[in-house]
SERO-4910 file (N, C-alpha, C, O; in steps of 0.05 Angstrom, whole numbers):
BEGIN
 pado doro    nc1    nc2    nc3   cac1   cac2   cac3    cc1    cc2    cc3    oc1    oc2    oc3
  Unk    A   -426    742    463   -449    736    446   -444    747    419   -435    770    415
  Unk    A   -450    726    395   -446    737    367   -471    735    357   -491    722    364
  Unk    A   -466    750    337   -492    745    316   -480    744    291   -463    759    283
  Unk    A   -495    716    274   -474    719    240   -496    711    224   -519    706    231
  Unk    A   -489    710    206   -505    702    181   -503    678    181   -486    668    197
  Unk    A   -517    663    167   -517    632    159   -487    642    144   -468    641    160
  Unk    A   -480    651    120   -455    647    108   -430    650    129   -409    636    131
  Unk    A   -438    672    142   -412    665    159   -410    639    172   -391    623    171
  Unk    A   -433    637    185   -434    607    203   -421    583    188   -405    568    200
  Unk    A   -428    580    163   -419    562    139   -387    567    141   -370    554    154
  Unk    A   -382    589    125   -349    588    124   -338    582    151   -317    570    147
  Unk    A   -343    585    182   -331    582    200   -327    546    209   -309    533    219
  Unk    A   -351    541    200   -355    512    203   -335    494    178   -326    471    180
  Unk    A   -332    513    153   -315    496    138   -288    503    137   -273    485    126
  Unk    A   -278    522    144   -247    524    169   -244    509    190   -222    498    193
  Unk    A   -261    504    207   -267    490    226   -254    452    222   -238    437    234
  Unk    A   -270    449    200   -275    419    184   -257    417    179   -250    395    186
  Unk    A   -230    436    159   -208    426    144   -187    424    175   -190    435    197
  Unk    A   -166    406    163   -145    397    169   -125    412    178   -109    404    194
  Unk    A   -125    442    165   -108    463    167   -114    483    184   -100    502    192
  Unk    A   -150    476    191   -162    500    198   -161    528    176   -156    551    180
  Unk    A   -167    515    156   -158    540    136   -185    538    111   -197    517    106
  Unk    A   -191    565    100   -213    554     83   -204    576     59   -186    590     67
  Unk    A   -211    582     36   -212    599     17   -229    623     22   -253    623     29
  Unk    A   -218    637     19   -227    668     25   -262    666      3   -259    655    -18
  Unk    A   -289    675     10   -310    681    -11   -296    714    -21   -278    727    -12
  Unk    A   -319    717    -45   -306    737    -57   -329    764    -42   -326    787    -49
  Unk    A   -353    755    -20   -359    770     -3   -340    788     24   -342    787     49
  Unk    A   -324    802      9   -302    817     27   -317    835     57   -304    844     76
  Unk    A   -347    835     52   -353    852     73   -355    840     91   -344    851    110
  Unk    A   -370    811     97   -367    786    105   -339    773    124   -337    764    147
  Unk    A   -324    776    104   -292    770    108   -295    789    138   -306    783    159
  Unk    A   -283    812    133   -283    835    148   -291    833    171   -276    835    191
  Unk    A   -324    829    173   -336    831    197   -328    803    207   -333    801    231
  Unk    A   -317    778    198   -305    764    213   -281    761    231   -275    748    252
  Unk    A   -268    780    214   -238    784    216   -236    808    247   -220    810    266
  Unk    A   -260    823    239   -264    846    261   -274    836    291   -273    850    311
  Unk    A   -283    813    290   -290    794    318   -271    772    323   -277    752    336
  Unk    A   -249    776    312   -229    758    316   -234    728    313   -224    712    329
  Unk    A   -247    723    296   -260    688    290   -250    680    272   -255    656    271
  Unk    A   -231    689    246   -212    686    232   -188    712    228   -189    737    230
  Unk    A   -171    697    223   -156    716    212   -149    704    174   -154    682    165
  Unk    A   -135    733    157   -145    733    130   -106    729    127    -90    744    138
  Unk    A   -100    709    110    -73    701    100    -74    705     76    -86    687     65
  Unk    A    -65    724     58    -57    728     33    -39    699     19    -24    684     31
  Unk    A    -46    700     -8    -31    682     -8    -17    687    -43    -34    696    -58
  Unk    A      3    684    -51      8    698    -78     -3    694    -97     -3    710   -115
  Unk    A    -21    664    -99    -41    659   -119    -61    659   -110    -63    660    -86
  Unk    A    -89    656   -129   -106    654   -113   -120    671    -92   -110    690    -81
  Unk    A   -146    660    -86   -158    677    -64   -135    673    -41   -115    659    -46
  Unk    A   -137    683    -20   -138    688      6   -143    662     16   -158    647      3
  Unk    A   -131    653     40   -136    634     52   -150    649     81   -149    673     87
  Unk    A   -162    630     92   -178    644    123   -171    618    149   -175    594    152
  Unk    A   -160    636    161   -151    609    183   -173    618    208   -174    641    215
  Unk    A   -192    593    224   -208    601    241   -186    600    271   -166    587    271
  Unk    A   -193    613    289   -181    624    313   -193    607    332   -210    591    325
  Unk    A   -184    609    359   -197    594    371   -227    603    381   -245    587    384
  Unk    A   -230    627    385   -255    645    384   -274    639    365   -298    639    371
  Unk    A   -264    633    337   -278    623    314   -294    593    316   -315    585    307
  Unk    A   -268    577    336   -273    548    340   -299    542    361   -316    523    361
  Unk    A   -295    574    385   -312    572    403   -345    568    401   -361    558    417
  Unk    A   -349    582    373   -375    594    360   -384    571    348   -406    563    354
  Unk    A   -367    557    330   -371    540    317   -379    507    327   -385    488    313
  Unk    A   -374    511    362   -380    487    377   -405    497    387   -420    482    399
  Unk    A   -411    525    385   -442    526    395   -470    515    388   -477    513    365
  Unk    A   -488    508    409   -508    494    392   -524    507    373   -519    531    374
  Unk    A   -543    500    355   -550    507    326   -558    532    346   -553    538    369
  Unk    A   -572    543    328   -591    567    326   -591    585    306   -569    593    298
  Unk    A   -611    594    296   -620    615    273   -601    627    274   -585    631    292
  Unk    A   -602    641    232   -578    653    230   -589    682    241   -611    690    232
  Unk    A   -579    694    255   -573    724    264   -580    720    287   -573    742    296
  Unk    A   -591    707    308   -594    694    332   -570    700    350   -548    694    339
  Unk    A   -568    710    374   -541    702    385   -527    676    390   -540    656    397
  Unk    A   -508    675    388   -499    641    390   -474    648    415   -456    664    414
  Unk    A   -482    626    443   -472    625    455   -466    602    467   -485    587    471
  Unk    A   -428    589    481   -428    569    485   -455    554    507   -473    570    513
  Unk    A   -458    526    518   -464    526    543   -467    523    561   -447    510    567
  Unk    A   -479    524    580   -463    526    606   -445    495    615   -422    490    622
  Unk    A   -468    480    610   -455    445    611   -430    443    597   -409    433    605
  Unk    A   -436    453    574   -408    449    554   -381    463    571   -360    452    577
  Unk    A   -387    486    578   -370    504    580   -362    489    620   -340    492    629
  Unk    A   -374    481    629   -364    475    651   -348    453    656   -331    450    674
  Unk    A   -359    431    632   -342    406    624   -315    407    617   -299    391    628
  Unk    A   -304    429    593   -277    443    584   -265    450    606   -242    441    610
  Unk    A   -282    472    633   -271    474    652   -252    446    660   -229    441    655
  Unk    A   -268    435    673   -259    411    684   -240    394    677   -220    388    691
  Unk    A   -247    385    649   -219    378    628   -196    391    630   -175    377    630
  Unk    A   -193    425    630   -175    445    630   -164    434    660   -140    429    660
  Unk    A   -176    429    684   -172    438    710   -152    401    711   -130    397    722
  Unk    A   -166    382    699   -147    365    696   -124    358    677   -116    336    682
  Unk    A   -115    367    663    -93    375    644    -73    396    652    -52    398    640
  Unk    A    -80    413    673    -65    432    682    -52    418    709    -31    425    719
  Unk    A    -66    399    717    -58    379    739    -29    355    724     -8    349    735
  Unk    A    -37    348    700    -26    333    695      3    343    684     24    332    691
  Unk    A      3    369    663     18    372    649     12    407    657    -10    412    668
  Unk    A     34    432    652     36    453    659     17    455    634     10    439    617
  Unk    A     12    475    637    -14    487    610     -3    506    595      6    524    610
  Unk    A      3    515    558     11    514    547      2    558    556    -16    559    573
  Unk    A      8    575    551      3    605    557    -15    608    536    -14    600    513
  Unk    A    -35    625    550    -61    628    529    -51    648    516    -34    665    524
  Unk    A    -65    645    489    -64    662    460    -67    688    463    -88    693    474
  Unk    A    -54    708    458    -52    729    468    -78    751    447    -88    745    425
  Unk    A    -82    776    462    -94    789    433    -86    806    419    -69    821    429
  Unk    A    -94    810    394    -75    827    375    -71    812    359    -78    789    353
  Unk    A    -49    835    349    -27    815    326    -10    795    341     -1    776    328
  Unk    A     -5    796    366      9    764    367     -2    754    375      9    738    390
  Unk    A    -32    752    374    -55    730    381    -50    720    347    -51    695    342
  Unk    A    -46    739    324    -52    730    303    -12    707    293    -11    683    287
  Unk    A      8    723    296     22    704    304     17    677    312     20    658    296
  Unk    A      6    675    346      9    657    355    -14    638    334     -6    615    329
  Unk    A    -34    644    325    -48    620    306    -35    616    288    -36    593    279
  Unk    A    -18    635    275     -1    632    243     17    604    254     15    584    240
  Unk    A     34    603    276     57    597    282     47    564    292     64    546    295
  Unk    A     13    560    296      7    541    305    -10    525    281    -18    502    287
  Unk    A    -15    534    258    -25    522    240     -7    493    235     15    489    247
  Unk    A    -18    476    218      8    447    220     25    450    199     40    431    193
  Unk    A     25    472    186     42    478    160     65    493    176     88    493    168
  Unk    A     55    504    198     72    536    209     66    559    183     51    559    163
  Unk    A     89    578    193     90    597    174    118    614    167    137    618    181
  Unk    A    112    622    141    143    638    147    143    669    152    122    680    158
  Unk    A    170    686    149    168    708    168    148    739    143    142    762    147
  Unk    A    143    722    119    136    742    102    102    736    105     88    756    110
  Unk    A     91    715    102     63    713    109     59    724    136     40    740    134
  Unk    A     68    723    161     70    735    183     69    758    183     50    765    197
  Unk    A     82    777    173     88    800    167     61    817    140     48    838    143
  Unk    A     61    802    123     32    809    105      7    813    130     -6    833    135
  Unk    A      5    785    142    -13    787    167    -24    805    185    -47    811    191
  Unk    A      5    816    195      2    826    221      3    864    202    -11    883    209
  Unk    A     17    863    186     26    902    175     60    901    175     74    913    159
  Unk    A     69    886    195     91    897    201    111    886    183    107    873    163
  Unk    A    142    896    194    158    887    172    172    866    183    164    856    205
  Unk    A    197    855    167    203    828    168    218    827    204    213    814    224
  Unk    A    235    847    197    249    848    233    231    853    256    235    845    280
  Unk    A    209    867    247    190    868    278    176    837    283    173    824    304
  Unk    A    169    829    257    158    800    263    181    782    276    175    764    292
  Unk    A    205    785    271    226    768    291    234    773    317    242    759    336
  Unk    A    231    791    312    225    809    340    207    795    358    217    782    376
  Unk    A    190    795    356    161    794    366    162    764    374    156    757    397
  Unk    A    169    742    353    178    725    367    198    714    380    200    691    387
  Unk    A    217    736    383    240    731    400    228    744    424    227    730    444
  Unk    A    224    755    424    221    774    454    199    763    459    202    743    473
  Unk    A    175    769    453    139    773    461    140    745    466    135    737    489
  Unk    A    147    729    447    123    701    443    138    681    459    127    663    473
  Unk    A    179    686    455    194    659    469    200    673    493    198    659    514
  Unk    A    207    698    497    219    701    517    204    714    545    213    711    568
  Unk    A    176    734    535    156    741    555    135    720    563    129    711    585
  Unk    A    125    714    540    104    689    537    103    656    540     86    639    547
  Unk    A    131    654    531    150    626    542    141    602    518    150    579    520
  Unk    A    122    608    495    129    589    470    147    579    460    163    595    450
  Unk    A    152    555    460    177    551    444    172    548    410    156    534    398
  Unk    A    188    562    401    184    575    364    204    552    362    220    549    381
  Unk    A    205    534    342    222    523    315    213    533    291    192    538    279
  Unk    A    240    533    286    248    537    252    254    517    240    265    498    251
  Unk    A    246    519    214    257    492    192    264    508    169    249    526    163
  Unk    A    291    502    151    299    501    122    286    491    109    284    467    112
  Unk    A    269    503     86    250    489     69    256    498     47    266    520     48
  Unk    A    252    485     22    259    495     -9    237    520     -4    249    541     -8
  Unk    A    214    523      2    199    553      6    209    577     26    202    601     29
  Unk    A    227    563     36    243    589     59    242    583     76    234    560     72
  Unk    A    245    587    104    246    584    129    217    589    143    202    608    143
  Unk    A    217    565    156    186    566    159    192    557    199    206    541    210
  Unk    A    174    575    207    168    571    233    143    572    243    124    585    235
  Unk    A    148    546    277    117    542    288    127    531    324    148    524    336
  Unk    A     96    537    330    105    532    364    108    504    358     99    498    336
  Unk    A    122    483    375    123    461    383    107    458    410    116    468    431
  Unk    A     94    451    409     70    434    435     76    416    447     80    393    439
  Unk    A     78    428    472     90    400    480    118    397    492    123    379    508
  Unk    A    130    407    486    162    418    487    163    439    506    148    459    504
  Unk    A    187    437    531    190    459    546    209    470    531    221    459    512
  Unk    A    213    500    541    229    518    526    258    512    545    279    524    539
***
């Protein structure tokens, strides 16, 4: 159960809306924070410019909830939530099911790595605290080799940019 403000509710819904799942940071940082602190976005620096905000799937969860007043708890429901079941229970029939998002920083990873841009190992690293080798780390070990994602990399005139492929056995 959450409780948010109408502004938060707004910015979640307009991360939600874009294409990237990504929205411009407001210049309400306390806001930011307490979103960032319920795991419903995470906060991407970016060298120009505000901050980008990518919503999570937790963020996505909230944001499929039905209306209700801002500061209200907002919870999925039960219909909704038993229907996903079902969908889930037939997709896991059809196709193996992809390993759920972990928590932490390589929950925050695993959204960086899943955005449709991907990401490279220095935004990753701004992200999470850590430095450039623990973030390779982390997806060598944690994410391909405990967790079983398969990571691609691409050569890009911006640097080397990596993301899960979906879809793809390892």
């Amino acid at each position: 159960m959450t409780n948010l403000t109408t502004q938060q509710t707004q910015l979640l819904r307009l991360a939600a809306g874009a294409d990237d799942g990504a929205a411009p940071a407001p210049d309400d940082t306390k806001m930011v924070r307490a979103l960032i602190r319920r795991g419903l976005i995470i906060a991407l620096p970016q060298a120009e410019g505000p901050s980008r905000l990518l919503i999570t799937q937790a963020g996505r969860a909230v944001v499929a909830a039905p209306e209700t007043a801002p500061g209200a708890p907002i919870e999925p429901e039960a219909g909704a939530q038993a229907a996903a079941e079902s969908e889930a229970e037939r997709m896991t029939k059809e196709v193996a099911a992809p390993p759920a998002t972990p928590k932490g920083k390589l929950g925050i990873l695993v959204t960086l790595l899943r955005a449709s841009g991907g990401a490279t190992v220095e935004a990753m690293a701004v992200a999470t605290g850590w430095q450039f080798h623990s973030v390779r780390g982390a997806m060598s070990g944690a994410l391909k080799k405990k967790l079983g994602y398969d990571i691609a990399s691409e050569k890009t005139d911006a640097g080397r940019i990596y993301r899960i492929v979906e879809g793809r056995s390892a």
